[in-house]
C-alpha positions in Angstrom: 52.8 -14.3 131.5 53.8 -12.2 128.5 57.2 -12.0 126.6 57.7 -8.5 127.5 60.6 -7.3 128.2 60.0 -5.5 132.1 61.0 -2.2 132.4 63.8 -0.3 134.1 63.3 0.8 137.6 62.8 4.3 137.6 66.0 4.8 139.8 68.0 3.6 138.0 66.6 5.2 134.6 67.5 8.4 136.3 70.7 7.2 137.0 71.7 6.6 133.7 69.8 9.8 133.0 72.5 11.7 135.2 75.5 9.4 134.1 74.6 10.9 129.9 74.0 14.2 131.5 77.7 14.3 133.2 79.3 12.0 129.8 77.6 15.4 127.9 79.1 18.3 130.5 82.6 16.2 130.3 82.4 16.3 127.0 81.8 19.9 126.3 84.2 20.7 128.6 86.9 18.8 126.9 86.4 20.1 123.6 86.4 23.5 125.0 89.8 22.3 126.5 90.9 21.2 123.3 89.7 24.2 121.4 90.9 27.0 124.1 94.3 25.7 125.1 95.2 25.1 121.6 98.2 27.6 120.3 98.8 28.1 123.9 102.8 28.6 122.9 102.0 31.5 121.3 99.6 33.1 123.6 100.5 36.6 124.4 100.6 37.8 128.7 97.8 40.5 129.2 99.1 43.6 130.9 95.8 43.2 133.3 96.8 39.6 134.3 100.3 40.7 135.9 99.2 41.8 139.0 97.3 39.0 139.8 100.2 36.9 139.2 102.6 38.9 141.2 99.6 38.3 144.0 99.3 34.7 143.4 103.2 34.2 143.8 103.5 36.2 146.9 100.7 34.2 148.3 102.4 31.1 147.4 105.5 31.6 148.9 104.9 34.0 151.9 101.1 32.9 152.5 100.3 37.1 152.4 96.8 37.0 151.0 96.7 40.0 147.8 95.7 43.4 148.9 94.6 44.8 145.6 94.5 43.6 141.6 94.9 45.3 138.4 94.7 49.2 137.9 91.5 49.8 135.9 90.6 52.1 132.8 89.5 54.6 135.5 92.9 54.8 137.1 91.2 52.6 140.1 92.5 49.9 142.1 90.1 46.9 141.6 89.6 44.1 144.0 92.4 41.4 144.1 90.4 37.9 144.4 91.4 37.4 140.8 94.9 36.7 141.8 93.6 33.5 143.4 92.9 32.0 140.3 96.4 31.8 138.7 97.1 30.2 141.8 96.5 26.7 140.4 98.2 27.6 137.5 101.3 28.6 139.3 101.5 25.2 141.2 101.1 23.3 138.1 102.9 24.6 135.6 106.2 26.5 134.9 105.7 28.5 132.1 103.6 31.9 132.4 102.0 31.4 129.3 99.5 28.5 131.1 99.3 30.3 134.6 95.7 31.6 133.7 94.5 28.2 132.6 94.1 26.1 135.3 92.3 27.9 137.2 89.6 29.5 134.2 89.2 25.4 132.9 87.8 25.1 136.4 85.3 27.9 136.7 84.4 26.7 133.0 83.4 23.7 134.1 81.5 25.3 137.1 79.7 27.3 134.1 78.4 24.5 132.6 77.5 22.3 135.1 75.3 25.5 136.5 74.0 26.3 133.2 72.7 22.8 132.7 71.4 22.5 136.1 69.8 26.3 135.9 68.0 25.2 132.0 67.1 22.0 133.7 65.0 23.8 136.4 63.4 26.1 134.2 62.7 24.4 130.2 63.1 20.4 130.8 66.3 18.5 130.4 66.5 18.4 126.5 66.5 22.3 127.2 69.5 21.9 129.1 71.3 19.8 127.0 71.2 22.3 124.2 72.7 25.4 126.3 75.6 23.3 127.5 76.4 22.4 123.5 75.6 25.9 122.8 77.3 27.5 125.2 80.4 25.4 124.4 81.0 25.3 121.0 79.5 29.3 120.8 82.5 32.0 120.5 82.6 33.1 123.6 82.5 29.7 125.7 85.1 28.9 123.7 87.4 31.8 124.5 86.4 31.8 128.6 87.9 28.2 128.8 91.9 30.1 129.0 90.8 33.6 129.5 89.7 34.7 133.2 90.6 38.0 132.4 90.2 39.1 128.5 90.5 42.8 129.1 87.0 44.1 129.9 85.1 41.1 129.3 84.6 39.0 132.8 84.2 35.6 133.0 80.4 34.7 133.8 80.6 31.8 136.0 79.3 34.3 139.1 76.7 35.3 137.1 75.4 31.6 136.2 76.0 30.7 139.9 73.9 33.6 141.2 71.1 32.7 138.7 71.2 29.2 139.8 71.0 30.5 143.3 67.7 33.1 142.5 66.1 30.4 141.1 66.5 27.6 144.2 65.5 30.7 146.4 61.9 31.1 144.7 60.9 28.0 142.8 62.0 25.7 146.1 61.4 28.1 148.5 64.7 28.0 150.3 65.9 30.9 152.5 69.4 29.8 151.9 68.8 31.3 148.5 69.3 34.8 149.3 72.4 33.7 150.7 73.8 31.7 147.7 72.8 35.0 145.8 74.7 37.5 147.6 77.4 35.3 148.2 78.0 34.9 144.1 77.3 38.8 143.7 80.1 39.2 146.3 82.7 36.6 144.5 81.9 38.1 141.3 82.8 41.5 142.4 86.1 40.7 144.4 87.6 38.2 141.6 86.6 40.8 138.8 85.6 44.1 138.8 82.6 46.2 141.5 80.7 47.2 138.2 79.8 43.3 137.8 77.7 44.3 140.9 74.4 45.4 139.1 74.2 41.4 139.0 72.9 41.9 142.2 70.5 44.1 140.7 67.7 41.4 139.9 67.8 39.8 143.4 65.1 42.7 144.8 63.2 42.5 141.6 62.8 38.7 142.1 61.9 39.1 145.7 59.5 42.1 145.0 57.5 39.9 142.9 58.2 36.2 144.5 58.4 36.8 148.1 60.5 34.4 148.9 61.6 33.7 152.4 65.1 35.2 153.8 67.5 33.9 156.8 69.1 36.8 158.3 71.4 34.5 160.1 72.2 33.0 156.8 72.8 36.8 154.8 74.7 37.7 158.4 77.2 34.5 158.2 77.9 35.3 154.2 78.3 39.5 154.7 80.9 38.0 157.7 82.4 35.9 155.6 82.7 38.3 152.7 84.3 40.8 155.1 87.1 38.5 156.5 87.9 37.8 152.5 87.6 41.6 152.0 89.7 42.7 154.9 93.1 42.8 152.8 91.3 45.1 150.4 89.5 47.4 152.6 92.3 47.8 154.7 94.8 49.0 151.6 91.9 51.2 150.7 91.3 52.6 154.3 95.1 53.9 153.5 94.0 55.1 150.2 90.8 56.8 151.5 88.5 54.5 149.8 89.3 56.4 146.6 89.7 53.1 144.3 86.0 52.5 145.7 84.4 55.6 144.9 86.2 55.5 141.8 84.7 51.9 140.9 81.2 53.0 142.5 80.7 56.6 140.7 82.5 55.4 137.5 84.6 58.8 138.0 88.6 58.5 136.3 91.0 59.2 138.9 94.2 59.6 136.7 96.7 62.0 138.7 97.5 65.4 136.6 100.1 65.0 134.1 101.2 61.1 134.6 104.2 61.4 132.5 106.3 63.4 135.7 106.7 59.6 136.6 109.1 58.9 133.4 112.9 58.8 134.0 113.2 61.2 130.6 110.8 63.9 130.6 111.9 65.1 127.3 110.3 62.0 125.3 107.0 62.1 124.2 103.9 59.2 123.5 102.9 59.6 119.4 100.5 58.1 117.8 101.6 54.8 115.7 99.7 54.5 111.9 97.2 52.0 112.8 93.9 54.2 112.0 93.4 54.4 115.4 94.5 57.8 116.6 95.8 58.5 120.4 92.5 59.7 122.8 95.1 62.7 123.7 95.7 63.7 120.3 92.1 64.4 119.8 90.6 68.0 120.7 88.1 67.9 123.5 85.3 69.6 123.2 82.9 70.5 125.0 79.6 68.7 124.4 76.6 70.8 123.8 73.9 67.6 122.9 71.2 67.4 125.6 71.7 64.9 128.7 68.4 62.7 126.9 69.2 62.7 123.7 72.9 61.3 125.0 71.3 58.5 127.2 68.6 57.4 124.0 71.3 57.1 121.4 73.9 55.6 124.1 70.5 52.8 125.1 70.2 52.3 120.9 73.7 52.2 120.4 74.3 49.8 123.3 70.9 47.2 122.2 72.7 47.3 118.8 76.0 46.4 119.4 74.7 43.8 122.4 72.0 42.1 119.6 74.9 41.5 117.3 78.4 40.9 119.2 77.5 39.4 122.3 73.8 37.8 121.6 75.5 35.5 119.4 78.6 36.3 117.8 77.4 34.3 114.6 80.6 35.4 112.0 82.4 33.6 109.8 85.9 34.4 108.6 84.3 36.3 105.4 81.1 37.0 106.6 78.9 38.9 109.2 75.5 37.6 109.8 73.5 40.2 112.0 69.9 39.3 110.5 70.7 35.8 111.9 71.5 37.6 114.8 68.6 39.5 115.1 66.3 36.7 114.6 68.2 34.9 117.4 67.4 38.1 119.7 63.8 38.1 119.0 63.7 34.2 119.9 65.3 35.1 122.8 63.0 37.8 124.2 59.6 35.8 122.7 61.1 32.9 125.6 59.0 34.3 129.0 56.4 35.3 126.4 56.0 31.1 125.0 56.3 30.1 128.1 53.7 31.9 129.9 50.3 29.7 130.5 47.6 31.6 129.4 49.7 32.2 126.3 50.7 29.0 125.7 47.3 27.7 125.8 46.0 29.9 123.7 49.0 29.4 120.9 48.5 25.3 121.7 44.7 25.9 119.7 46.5 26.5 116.4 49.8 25.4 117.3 49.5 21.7 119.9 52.4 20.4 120.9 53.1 16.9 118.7 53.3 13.9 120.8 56.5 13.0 118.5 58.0 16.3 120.1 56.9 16.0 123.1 58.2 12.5 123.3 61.7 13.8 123.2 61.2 15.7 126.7 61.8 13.6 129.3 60.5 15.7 132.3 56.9 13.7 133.0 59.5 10.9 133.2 61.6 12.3 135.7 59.7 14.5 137.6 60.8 17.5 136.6 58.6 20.6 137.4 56.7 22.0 134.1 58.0 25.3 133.4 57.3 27.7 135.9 58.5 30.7 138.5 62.1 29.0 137.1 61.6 30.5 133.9 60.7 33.0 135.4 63.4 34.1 137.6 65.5 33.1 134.5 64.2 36.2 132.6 64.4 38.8 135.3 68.1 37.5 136.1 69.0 38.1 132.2 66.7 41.4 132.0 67.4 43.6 134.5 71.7 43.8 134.1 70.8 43.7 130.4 68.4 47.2 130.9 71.3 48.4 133.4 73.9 48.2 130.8 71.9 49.6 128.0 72.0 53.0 130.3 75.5 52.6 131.8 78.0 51.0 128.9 79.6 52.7 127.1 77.8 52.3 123.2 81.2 51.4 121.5 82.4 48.4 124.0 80.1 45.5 123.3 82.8 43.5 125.1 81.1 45.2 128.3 78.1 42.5 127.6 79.9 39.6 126.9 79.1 37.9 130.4 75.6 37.9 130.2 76.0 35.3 127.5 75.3 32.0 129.4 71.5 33.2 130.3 71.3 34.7 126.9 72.2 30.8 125.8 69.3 29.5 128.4 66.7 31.7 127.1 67.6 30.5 123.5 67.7 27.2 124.3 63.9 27.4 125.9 62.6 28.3 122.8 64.5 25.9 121.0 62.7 23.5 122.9 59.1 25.2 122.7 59.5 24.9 118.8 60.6 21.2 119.0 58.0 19.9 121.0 55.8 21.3 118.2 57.8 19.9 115.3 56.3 16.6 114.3 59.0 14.5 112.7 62.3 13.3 114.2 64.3 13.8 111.5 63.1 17.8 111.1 64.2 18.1 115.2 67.3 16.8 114.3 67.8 19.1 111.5 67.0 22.0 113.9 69.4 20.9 116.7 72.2 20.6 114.1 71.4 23.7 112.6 71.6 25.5 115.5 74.8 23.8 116.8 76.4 24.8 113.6 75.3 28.7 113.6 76.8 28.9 117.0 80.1 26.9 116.3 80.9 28.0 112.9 82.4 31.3 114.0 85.6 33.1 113.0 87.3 32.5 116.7 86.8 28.8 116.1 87.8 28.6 112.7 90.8 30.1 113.4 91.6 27.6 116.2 91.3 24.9 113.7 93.4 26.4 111.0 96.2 27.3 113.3 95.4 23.5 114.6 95.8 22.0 111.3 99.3 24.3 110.2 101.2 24.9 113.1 99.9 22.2 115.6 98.0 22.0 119.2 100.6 23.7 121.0 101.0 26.5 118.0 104.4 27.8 117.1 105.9 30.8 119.9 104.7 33.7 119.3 107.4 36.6 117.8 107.5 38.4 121.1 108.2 35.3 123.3 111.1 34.0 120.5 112.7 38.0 120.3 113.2 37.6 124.2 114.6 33.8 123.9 117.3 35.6 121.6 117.4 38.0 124.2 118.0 36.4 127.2 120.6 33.6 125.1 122.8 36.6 124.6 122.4 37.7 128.3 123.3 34.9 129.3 126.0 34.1 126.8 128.0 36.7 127.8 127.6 35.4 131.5 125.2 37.8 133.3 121.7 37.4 134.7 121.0 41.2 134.9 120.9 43.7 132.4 119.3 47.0 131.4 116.9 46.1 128.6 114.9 48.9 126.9 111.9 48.5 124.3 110.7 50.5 121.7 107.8 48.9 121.3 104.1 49.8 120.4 101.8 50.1 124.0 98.8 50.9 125.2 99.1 54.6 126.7 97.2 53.6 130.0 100.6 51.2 130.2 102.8 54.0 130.8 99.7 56.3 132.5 99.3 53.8 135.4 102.7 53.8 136.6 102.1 57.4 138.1 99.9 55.1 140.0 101.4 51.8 140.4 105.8 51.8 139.8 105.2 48.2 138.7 103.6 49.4 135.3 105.7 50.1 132.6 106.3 49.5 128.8 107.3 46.4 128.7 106.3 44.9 131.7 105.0 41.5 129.7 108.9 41.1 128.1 110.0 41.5 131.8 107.9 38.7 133.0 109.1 36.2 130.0 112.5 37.6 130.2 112.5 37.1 134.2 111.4 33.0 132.8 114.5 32.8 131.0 116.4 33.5 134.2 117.6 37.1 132.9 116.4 40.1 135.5 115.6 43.5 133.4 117.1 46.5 135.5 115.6 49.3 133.4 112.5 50.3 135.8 111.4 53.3 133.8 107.7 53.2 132.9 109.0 55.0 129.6 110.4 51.6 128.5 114.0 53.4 127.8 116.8 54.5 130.0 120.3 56.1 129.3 121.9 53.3 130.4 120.3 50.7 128.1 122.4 47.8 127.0 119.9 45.7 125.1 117.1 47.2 123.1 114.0 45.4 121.2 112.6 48.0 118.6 109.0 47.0 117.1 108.9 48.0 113.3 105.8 47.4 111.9 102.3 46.2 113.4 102.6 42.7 114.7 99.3 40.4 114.0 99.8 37.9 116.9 98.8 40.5 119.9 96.3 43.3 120.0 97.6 46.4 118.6 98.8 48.7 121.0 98.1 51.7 119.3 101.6 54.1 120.9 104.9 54.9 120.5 107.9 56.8 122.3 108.7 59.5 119.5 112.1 59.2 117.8 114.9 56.8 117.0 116.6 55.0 119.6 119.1 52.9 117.6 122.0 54.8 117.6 125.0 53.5 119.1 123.4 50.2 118.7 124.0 46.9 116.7 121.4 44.8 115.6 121.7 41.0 116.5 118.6 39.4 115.7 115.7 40.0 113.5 112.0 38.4 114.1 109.1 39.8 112.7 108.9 43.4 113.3 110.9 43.0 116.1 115.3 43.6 116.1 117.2 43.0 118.8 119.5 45.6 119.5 123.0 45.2 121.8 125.3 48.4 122.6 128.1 48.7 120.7 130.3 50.1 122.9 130.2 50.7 127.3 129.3 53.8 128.5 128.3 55.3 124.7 125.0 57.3 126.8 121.9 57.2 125.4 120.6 56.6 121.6 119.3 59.8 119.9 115.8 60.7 121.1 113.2 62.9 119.2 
């Protein structure tokens, strides 16, 4: 009998195996917590989010499910399943500012724990491991820990799920997998947007060349399923004609003719505020005379530019771009499927073997996990194909339109990683590589600007200038002993703010200081989209660009102070109150 020590039973080596694994995803996930809720007092409401709110509460306290969400860029109704995740928010917390939280902290977790369970599969565990740290401390999984809806950019926890669900459905040969895939193309497109459905795009590529089996009675259940959720939708749209649909489908801009007959003043006029960015209508049109091809080549250039260096990697620090870092993380990520092919790897192992010091670190001859195989695989063709749609269909100026094919951008990075450490013979020189590329992902401008603001104004942040205006606001409502009043603002918008209410009444300019007004307990009975009505008593002018929102790059022409008495100064914002009842309106342009 020797004095050695016996070793663990393999069960339970894989069960403290899983118990690091979910200590690591925890982890991540709080710091993202930390990291995305922090300043969350001064957090701005997105136009885009409203409707789903107005949704969620409905459904809270009447049980009517949402029939349709936000109004798009293309003047289109889009699915409403958004709305259902502000629901959590809405049962939790009192304050609008936190209503989106809830709800996008859960599907971040869901992100990484499919992420790490999707890298598992396909590169080994250590793989894994990386693209959850990545992923986390990187930009963008940083800012989709608060944000479900940031404009344009979608969240991508439908697009990790359906990857996750492609590569059960080849590498394990389950017919439930074209199931799970359809079902996450469908969730994607109800909660978000129906352009999120070239997704779907890679399952018949992935069949074409895998062959794996399907369940009709399986896609049947899900396609019933997805209709009962639907119904609401397709119903509001059967009254509509299915014209939000087509619109979504064909990409086509359904803006009515002339959107401002809608305003309660049709002598004021939208110009253009001095921010460098000049209004779209104050442009001339013209017509374009450059040939279809050479329109789609420089649109696919333009597009593989702006994706390599915004949304491959985001690697920016406050004073500093770094695009050939970013390049050289591109061309890692597209030699992945390449290292990881056999006949390759063997012949690269000749020159190149793997060290037993690297290989040491992968743990998946201990576990059992599969070698890499079909899962990479199915990996790629999941990342590649929505990547080649977008290069043809996104616009070359809105990288923003890539932003939620990050997580499989993360995996394929992290797969190389791990190829190069399991060829990297010292322990300390892994380390150094880990760390190094932990830091090039965290140490971007987003972060370090969460940490500053941390350090001055604290984890909650300071209220922002627009949320502390309508405080004043609604204490001088209320001090004179109302609950209603006719507010008007003068503030700088988005012109698609003030388009959309020719489609929807409940857009207007403003309709953000309504919704923290209406918190205060002080109802705003100005309904014109305009943002300014004859019978104003309150008024909130904007005077100058404020930095703590995005721009808003419009204005209603003229000066609307007249007959009016300031009361409170914040920023560039005053506070206006009427002088005297029944003075009509200020002077317009």
């Amino acid at each position: 009998m020797t004095g050695d020590v016996p070793a663990r039973p393999p069960e339970r080596a894989d069960r403290r195996t899983r118990v690091l694994d979910a200590f690591l995803i925890a982890g991540v996930a709080l710091v993202d917590l930390a990291l995305g809720w922090q300043g969350w007092q001064s957090s701005t409401i997105l136009t885009d989010a409203l409707p789903y709110i107005d949704g969620a509460r409905r459904l809270i306290e009447s049980g009517v499910p949402p029939a349709a969400g936000s109004v798009s860029s293309l003047a289109s109704y889009v699915p409403p399943g958004g709305a259902y995740w502000f629901v959590p928010g809405l049962l939790l917390f009192d304050d609008v500012r936190l209503y989106e939280s809830p709800g996008t902290f859960l599907a971040q977790v869901a992100t990484l724990v499919l992420l790490f369970q999707l890298v598992r599969d396909a590169f080994g565990r250590r793989a894994a491991r990386l693209a959850v740290v990545l992923f986390g401390v990187s930009h963008i999984g940083v800012l989709t820990v608060d944000h479900f809806l940031i404009g344009h950019f979608y969240h991508p926890v439908f697009y990790v799920a359906m990857a996750r669900a492609m590569v059960l459905w080849v590498s394990r040969r389950r017919a439930s997998g074209a199931a799970l895939v359809l079902a996450s193309a469908a969730a994607a497109v109800y909660s978000q947007n129906p352009s999120l459905g070239i997704m779907l795009a890679s399952a018949p590529v992935v069949w074409a060349v895998y062959r794996p089996p399907i369940r009709v009675s399986s896609i049947a259940l899900v396609a019933a399923v997805s209709l009962v959720v639907w119904s609401p939708y397709l119903l509001f749209q059967w009254d509509r004609g299915f014209a939000d649909l087509r619109s979504q489908v064909t990409r086509t801009w359904i803006m009515p003719a002339n959107p401002e007959l809608v305003w309660c003043d049709h002598s004021l006029s939208m110009v253009p505020v001095d921010q460098g960015v000049a209004l779209a209508s104050a442009v001339p049109q013209v017509a374009s005379v450059t040939p279809a091809w050479i329109t789609r080549a420089t649109r696919g250039v333009s597009g593989l530019l702006s994706q390599a260096t915004m949304s491959l990697t985001l690697l920016y620090t406050p004073g500093f771009y770094l695009p050939g870092v970013a390049w050289l993380f591109f061309a890692m990520m597209l030699t992945c499927p390449l290292l990881r092919d056999p006949g390759l790897s063997r012949a690269v192992a000749r020159w190149w073997p793997p060290s037993s010091a690297g290989r040491g670190g992968d743990r998946r001859q201990e576990t059992g996990m599969p070698l890499p195989g079909p899962a990479a695989r199915v990996l790629m063709l999941g990342f590649a194909v929505p990547w080649a749609i977008l290069i043809v269909v996104a616009e070359p100026d809105r990288a923003d339109r890539w932003l939620w094919i990050w997580p499989l951008q993360v995996a394929l990075l992290a797969g190389t990683l791990d190829w190069l450490l399991a060829r990297l013979p010292w322990r300390t020189l892994r380390l150094l590589v880990v760390a190094g590329s932990i830091a090039l992902t965290a140490f971007n401008a987003h972060v370090a600007a969460v940490l500053d603001n941390w350090r001055v104004n604290g984890w909650g942040g300071q209220p922002s200038r627009r949320s502390a205006i309508v405080e004043r606001l609604a204490d001088g409502v209320r001090a004179e002993g109302g609950t209603h009043a006719a507010v008007g603002y003068h503030t700088w918008f988005w012109e698609f703010m003030v388009h959309n209410a020719a489609i929807d009444r409940r857009y207007k300019q403003g309709w953000d200081l309504d919704t923290l007004l209406a918190q205060h307990g002080v109802t705003n009975t100005n309904r014109c989209p305009e943002g300014l009505s004859a019978a104003d008593e309150w008024r909130i002018v904007q005077t100058g660009a404020d930095a703590q929102i995005w721009g808003g790059r419009a204005v209603i022409g003229g000066d609307f102070t007249e007959g009016f008495e300031p009361r409170a100064i914040i920023g560039p914002y005053t506070l206006y109150r009427r002088e005297t009842a029944g003075a009509g309106r200020a002077a317009g342009p």
